[in-house]
N, CA, C and O of each residue as an XYZ file, in Angstrom:
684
protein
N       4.314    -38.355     11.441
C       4.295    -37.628     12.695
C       5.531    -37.978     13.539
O       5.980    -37.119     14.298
N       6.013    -38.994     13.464
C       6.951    -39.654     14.265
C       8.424    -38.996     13.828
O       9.349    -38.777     14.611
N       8.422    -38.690     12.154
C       9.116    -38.281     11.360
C       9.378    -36.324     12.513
O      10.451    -36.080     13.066
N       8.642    -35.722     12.546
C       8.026    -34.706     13.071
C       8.781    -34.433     14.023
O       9.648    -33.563     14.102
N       8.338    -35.432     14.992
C       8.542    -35.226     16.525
C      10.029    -35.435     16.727
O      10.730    -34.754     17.476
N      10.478    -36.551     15.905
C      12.294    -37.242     16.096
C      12.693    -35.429     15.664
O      13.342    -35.346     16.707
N      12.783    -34.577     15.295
C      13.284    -33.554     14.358
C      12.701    -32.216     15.595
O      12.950    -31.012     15.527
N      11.947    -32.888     16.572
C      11.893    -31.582     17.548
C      10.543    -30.519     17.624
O      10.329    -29.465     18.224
N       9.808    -31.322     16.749
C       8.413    -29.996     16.402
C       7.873    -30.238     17.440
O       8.079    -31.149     18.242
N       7.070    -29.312     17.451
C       6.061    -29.254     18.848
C       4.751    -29.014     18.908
O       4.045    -28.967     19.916
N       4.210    -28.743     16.890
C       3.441    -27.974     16.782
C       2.860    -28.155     15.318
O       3.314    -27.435     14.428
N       1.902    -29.061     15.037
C       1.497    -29.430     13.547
C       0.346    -28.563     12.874
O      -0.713    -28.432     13.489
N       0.500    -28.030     11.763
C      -0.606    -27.316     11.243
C      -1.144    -28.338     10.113
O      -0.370    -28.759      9.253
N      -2.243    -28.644     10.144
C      -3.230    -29.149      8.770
C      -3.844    -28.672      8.033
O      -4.433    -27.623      8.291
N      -3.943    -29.412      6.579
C      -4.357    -28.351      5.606
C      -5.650    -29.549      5.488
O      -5.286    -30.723      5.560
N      -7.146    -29.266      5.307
C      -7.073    -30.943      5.081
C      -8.577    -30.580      4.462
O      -9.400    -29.877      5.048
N      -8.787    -31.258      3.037
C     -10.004    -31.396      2.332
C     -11.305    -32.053      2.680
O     -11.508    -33.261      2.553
N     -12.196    -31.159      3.139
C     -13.392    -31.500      3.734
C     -14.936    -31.416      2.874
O     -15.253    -30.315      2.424
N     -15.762    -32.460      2.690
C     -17.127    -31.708      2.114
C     -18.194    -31.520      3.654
O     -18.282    -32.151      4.708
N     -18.896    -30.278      3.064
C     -19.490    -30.018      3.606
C     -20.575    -30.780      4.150
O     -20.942    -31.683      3.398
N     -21.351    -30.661      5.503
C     -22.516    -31.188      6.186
C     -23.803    -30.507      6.309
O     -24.917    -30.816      6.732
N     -23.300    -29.550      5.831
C     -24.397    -28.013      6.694
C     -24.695    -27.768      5.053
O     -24.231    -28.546      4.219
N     -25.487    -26.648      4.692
C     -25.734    -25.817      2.944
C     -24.523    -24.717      3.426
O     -23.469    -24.407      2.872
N     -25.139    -24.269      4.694
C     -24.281    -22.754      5.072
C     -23.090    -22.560      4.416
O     -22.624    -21.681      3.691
N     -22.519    -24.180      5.101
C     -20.420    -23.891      4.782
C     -20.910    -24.525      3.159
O     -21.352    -25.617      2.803
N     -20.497    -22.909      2.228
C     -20.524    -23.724      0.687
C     -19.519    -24.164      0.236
O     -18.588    -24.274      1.033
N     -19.365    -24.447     -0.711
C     -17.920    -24.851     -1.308
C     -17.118    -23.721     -1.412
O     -17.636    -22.714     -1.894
N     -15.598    -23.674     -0.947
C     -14.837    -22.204     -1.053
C     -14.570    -22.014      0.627
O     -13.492    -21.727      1.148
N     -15.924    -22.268      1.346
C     -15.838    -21.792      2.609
C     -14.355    -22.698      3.581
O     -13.991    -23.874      3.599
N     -13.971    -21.751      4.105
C     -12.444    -22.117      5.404
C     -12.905    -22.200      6.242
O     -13.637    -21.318      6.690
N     -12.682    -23.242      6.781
C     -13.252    -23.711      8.644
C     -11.848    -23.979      9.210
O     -10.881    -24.496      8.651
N     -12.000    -23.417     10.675
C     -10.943    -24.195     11.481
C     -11.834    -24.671     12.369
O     -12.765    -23.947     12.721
N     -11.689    -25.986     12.880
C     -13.119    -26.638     13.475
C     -12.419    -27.066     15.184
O     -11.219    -27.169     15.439
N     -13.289    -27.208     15.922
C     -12.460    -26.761     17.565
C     -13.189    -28.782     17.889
O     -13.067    -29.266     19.015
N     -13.812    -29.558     16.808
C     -13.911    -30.997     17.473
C     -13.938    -32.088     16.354
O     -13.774    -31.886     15.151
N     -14.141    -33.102     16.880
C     -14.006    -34.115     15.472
C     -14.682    -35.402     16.576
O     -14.821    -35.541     17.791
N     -15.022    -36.298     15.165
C     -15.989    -37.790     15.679
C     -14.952    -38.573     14.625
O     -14.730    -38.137     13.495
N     -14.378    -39.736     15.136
C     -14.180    -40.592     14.550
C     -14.435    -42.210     15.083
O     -13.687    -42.715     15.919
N     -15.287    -42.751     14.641
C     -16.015    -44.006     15.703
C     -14.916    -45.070     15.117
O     -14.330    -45.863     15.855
N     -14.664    -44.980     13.425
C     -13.612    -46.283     13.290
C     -12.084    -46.497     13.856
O     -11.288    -45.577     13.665
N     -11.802    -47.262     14.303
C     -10.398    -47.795     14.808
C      -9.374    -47.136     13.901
O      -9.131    -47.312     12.707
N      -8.651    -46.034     15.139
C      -8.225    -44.687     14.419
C      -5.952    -45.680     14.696
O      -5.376    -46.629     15.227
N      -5.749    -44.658     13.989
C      -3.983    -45.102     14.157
C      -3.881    -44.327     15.677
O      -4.507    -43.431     16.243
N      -2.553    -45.331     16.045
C      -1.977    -45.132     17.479
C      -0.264    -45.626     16.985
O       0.073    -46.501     16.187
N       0.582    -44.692     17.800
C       2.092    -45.273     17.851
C       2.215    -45.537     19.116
O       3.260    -45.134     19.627
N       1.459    -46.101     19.803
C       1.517    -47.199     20.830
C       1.423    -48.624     20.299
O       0.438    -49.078     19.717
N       2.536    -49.273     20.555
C       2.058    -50.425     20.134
C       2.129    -51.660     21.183
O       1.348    -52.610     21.126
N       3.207    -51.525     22.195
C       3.179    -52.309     23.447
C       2.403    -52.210     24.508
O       2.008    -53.128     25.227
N       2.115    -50.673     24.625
C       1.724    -50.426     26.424
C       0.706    -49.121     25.947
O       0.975    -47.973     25.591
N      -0.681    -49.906     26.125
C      -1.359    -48.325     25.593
C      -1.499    -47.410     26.604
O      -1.628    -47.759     27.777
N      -1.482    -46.026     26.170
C      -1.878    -44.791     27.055
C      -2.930    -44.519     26.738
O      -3.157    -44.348     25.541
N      -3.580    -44.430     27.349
C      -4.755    -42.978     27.016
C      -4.948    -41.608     27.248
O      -4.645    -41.107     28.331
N      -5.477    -40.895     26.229
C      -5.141    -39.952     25.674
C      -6.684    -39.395     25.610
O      -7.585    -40.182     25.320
N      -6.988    -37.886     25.916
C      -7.893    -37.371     25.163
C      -7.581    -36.928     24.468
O      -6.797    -36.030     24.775
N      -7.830    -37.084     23.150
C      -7.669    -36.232     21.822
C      -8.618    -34.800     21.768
O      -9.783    -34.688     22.150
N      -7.725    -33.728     21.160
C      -8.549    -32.722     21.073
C      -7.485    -32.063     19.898
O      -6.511    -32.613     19.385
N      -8.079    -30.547     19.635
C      -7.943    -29.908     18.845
C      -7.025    -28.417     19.563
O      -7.569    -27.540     20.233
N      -5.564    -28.467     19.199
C      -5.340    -27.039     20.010
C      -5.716    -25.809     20.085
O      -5.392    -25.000     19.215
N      -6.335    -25.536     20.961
C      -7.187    -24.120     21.282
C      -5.714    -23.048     20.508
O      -5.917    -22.420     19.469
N      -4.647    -23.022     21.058
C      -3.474    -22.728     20.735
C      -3.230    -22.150     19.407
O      -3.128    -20.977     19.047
N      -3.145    -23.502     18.627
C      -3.565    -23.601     17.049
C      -4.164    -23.047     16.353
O      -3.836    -22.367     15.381
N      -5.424    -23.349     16.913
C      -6.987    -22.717     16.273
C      -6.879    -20.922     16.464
O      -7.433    -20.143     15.690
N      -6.243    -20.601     17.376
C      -6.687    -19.544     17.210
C      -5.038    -18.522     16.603
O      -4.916    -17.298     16.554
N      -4.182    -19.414     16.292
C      -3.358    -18.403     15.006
C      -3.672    -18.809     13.700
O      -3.307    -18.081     12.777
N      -4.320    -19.903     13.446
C      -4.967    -20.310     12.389
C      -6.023    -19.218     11.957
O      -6.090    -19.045     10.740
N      -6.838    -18.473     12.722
C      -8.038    -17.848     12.669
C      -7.190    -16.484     12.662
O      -7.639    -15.698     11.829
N      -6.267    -16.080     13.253
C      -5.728    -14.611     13.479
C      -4.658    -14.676     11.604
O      -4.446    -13.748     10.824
N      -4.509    -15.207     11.570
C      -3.545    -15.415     10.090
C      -4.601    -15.302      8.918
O      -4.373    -14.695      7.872
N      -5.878    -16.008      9.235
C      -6.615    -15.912      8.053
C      -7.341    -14.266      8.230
O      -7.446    -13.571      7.220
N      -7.751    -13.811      9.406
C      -7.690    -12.738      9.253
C      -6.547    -11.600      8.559
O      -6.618    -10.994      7.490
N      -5.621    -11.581      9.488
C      -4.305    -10.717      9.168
C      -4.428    -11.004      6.841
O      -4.015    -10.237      5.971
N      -4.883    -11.872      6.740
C      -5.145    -12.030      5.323
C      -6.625    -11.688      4.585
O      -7.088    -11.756      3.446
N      -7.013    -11.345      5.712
C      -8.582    -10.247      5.336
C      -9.430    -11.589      3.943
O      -9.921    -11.432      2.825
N      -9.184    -12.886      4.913
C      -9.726    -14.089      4.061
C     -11.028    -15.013      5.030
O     -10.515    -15.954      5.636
N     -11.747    -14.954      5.136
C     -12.848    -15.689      6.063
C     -12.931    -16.503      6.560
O     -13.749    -17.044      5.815
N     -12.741    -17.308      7.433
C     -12.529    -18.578      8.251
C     -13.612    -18.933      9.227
O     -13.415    -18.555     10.381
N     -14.236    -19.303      9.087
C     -15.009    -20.201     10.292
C     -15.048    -20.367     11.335
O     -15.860    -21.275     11.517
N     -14.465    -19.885     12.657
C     -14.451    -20.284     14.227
C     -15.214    -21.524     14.556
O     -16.351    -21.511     15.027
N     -14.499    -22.635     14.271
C     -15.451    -23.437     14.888
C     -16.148    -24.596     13.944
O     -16.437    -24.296     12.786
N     -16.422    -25.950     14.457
C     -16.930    -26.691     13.628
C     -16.611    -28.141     13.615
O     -15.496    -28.499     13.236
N     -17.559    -29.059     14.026
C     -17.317    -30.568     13.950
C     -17.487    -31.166     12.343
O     -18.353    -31.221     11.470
N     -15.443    -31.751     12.656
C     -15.559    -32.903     11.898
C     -16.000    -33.816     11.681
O     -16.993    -33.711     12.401
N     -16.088    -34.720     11.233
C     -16.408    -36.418     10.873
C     -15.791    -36.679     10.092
O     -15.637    -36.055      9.043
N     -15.020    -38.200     10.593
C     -13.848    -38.934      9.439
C     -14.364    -40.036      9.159
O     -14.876    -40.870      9.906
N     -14.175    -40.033      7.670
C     -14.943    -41.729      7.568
C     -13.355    -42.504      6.963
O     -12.252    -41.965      6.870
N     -13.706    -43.758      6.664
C     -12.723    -44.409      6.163
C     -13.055    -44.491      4.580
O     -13.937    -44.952      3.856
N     -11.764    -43.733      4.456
C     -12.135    -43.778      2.966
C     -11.259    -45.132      1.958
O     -10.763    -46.112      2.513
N     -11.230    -44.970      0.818
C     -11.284    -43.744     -0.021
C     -12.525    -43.170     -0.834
O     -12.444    -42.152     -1.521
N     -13.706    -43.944     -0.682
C     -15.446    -43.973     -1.145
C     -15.631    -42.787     -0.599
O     -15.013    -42.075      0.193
N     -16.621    -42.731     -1.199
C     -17.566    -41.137     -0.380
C     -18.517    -41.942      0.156
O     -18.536    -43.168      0.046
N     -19.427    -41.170      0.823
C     -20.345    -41.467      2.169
C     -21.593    -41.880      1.199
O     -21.669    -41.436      0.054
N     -22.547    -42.751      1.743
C     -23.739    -42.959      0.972
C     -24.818    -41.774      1.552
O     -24.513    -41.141      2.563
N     -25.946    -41.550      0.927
C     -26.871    -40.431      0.915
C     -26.968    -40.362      2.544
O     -26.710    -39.369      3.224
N     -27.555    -42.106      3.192
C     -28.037    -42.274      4.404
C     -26.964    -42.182      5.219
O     -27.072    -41.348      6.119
N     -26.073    -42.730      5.169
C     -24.252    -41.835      6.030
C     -24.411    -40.137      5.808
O     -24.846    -39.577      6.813
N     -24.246    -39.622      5.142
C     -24.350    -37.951      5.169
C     -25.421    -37.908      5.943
O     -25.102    -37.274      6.949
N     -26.532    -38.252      6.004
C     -28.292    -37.807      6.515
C     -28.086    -38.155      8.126
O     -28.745    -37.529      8.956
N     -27.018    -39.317      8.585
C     -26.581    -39.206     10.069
C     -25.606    -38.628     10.465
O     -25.726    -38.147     11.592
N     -24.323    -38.434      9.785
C     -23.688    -37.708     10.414
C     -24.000    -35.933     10.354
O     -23.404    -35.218     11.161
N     -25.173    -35.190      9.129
C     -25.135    -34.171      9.364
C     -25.743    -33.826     11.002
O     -25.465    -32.805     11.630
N     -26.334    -34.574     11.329
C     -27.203    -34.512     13.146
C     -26.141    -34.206     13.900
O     -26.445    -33.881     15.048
N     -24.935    -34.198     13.635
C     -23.717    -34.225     14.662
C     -23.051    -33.286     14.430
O     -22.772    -32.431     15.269
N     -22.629    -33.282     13.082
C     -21.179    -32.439     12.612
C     -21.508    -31.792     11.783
O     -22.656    -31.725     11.345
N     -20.365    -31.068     11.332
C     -20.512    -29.807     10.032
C     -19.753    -30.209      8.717
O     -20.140    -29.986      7.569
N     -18.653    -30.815      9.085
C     -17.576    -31.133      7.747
C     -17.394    -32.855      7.766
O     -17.870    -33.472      8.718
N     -16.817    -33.448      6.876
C     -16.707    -34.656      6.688
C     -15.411    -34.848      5.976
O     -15.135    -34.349      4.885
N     -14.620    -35.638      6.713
C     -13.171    -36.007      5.432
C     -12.779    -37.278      6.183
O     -13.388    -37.911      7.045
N     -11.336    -37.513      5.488
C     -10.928    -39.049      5.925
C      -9.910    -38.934      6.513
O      -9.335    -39.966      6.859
N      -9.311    -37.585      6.842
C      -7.870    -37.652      7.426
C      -7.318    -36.819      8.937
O      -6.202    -36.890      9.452
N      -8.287    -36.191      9.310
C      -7.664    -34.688     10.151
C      -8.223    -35.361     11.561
O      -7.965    -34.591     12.487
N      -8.768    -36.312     11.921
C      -9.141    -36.751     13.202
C      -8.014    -37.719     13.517
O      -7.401    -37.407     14.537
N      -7.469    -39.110     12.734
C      -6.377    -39.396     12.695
C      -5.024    -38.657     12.718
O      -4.091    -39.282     13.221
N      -4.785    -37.437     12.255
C      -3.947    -36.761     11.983
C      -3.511    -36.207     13.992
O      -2.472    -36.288     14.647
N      -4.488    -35.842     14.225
C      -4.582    -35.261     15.392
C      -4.921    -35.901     16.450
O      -4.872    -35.260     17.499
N      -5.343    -37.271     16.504
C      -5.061    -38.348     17.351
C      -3.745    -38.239     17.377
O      -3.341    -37.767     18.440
N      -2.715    -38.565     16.411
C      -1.444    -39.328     16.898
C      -0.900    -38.386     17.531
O      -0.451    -38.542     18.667
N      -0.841    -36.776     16.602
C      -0.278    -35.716     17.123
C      -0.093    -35.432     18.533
O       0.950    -34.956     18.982
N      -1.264    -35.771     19.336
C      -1.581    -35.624     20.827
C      -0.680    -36.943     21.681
O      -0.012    -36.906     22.714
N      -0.985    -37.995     20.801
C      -0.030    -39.051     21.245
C       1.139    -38.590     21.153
O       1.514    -38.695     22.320
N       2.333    -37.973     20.358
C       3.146    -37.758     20.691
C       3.591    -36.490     21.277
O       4.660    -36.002     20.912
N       2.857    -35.919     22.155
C       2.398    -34.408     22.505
C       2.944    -33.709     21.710
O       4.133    -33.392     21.734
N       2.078    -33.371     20.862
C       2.887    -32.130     19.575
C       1.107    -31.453     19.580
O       0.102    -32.151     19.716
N       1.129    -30.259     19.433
C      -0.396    -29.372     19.645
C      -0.118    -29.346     17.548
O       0.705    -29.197     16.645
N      -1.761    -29.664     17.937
C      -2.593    -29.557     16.591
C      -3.377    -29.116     16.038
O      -4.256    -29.320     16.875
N      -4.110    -28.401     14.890
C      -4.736    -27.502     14.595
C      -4.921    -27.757     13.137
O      -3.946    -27.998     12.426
N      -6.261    -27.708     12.617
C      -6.592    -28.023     11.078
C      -7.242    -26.373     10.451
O      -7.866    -25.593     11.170
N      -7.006    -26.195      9.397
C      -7.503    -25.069      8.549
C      -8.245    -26.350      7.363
O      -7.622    -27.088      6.600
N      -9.558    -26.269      7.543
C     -10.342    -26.985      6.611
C     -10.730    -26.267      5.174
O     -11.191    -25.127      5.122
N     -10.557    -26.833      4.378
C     -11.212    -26.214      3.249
C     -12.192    -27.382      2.110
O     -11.879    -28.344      1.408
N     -14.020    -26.352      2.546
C     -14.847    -27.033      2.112
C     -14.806    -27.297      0.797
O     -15.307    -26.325      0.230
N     -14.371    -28.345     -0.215
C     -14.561    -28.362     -1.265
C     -15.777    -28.823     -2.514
O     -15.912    -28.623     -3.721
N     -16.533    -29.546     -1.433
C     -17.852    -30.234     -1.936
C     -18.439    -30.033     -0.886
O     -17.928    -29.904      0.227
N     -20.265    -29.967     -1.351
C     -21.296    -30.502     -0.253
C     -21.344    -32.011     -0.371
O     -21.251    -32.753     -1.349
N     -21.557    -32.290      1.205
C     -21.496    -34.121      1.085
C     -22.370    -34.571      0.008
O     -23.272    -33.779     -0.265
N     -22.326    -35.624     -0.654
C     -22.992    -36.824     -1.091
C     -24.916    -36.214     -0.480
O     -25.426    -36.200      0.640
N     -25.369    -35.871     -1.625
C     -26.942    -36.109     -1.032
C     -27.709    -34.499     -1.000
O     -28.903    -34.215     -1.096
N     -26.569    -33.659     -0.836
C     -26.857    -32.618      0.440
C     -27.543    -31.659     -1.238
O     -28.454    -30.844     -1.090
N     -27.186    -31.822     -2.108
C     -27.344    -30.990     -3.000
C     -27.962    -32.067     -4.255
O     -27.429    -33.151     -4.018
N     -28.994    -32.228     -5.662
C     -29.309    -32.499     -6.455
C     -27.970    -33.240     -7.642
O     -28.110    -34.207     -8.391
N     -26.820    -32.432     -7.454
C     -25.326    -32.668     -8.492
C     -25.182    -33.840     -8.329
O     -25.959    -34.270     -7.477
N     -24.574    -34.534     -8.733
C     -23.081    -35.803     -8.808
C     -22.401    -35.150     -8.346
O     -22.131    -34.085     -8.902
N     -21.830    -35.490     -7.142
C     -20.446    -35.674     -6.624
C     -19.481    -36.513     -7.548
O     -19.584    -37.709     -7.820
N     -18.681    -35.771     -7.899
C     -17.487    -36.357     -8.441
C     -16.255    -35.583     -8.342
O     -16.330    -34.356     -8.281
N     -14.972    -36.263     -8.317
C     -13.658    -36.525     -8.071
C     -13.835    -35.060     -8.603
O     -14.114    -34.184     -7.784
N     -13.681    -34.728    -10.001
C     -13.096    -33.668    -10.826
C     -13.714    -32.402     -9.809
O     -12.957    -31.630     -9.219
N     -15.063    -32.337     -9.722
C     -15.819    -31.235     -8.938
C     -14.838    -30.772     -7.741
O     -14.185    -29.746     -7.549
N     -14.965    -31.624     -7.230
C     -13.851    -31.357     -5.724
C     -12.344    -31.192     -5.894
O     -11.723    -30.535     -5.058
N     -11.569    -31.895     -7.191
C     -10.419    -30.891     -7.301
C     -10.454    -29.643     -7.682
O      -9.525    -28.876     -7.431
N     -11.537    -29.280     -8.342
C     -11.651    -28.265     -9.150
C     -11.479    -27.080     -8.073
O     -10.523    -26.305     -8.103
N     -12.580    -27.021     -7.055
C     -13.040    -26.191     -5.803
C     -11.566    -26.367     -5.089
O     -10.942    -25.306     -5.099
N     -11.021    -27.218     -4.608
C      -9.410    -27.416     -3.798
C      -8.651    -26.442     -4.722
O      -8.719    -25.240     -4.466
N      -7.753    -26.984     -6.046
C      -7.633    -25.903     -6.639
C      -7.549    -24.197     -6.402
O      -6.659    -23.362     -6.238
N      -8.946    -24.218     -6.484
C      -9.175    -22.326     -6.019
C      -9.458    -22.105     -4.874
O      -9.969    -21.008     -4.650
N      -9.266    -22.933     -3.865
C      -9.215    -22.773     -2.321
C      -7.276    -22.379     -2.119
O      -6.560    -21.632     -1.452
N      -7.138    -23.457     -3.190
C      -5.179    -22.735     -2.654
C      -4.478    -21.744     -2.713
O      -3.514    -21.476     -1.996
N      -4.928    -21.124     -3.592
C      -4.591    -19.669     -3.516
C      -4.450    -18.770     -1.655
O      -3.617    -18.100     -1.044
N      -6.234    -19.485     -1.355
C      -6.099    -18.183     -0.501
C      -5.590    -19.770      1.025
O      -5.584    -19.439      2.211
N      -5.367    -20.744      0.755
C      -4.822    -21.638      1.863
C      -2.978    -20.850      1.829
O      -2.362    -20.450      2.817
N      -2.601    -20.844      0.689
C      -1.599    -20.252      1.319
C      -1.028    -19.265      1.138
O       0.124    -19.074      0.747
N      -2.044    -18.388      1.497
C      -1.814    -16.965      1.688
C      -1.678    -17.236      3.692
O      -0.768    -17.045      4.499
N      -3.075    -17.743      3.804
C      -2.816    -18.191      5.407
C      -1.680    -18.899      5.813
O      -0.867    -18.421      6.605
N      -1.576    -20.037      5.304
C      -0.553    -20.457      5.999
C       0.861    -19.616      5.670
O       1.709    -19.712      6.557
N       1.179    -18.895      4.636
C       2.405    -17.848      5.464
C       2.267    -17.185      5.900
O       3.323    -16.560      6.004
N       1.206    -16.551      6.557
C       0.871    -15.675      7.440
C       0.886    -16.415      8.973
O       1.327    -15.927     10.013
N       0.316    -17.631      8.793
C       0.842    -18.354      9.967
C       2.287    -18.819     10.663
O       2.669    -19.131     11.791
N       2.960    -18.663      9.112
C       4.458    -19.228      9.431
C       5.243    -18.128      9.422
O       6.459    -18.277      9.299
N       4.600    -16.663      9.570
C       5.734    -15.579      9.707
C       5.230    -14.674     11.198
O       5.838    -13.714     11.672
N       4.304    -15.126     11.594
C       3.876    -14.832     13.048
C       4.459    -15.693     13.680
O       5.329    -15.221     14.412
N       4.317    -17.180     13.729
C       5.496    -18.116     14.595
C       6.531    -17.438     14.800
O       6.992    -17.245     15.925
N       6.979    -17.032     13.829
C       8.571    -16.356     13.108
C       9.069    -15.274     14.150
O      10.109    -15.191     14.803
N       7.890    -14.440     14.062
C       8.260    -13.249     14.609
C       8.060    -13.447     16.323
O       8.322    -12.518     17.087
């Protein structure tokens, strides 16, 4: 991010692999999600003199994220709480069974991502793509291969959006 900001951006888009919380969002399904929970001790590039910061999600963002996946006649989600755990493990049955009470998606990276982003005022915005139901939520094994498999055939239509996002900036 720091990399980012030295170079002048103002404006980060995320691509970022999520399993699902809900049955609704199945695997395949695109969320752009407008909140996020992260309770563990998240990264900061403060390191002398802290600021505080509310972290949020750019309304900004979110909604050319959502106009791009349209303009691509591809389905997206309005909306939807994250949860980041610390990975690289997946969640145990009883972790999924509390955080579904809260949130909709679960991953390890897009709440951090968008903490710092805000720290260095740069507006942020995630395009989620559900690739698994959490740990529990379904009878299967969760495993590694399952969830590349689903990412995989989510990319096709991830970047169809994101150049649709990067030729509206454009224009």
């Amino acid at each position: 991010m720091m990399a980012l900001k030295s170079l002048g951006v103002r404006e980060v888009i995320g691509i970022n692999s999520t399993g699902s919380l809900r049955l609704k969002h199945k695997p395949g399904t695109l969320v752009v999600p407008d909140d996020f929970i992260m309770l563990n001790p998240g990264p900061t590039v403060f390191s002398s003199k802290p600021v505080h910061i509310t972290p949020t999600l750019s309304k900004e963002v979110r909604e050319r994220w959502l106009a791009a996946a349209r303009e691509c006649s591809i389905d997206a989600v309005d909306g939807g709480i994250y949860w980041q755990t610390t990975g690289p493990r997946f969640e145990t049955k009883a972790e999924i069974m509390v955080m579904a009470q809260a949130a909709d998606l679960v991953g390890m990276t897009m709440a951090s991502e968008a903490i710092v982003a805000r720290e260095l005022d740069m507006a942020y915005g995630s395009l989620c793509s559900v690739d698994n139901y959490a740990h529990g939520l379904e009878d299967k094994e969760l495993t590694m291969e399952k969830i590349l498999w689903r990412a995989r055939r989510n990319a096709e239509s991830i970047v169809r959006i994101v150049k649709s996002y990067i030729e509206r900036r454009q224009a």
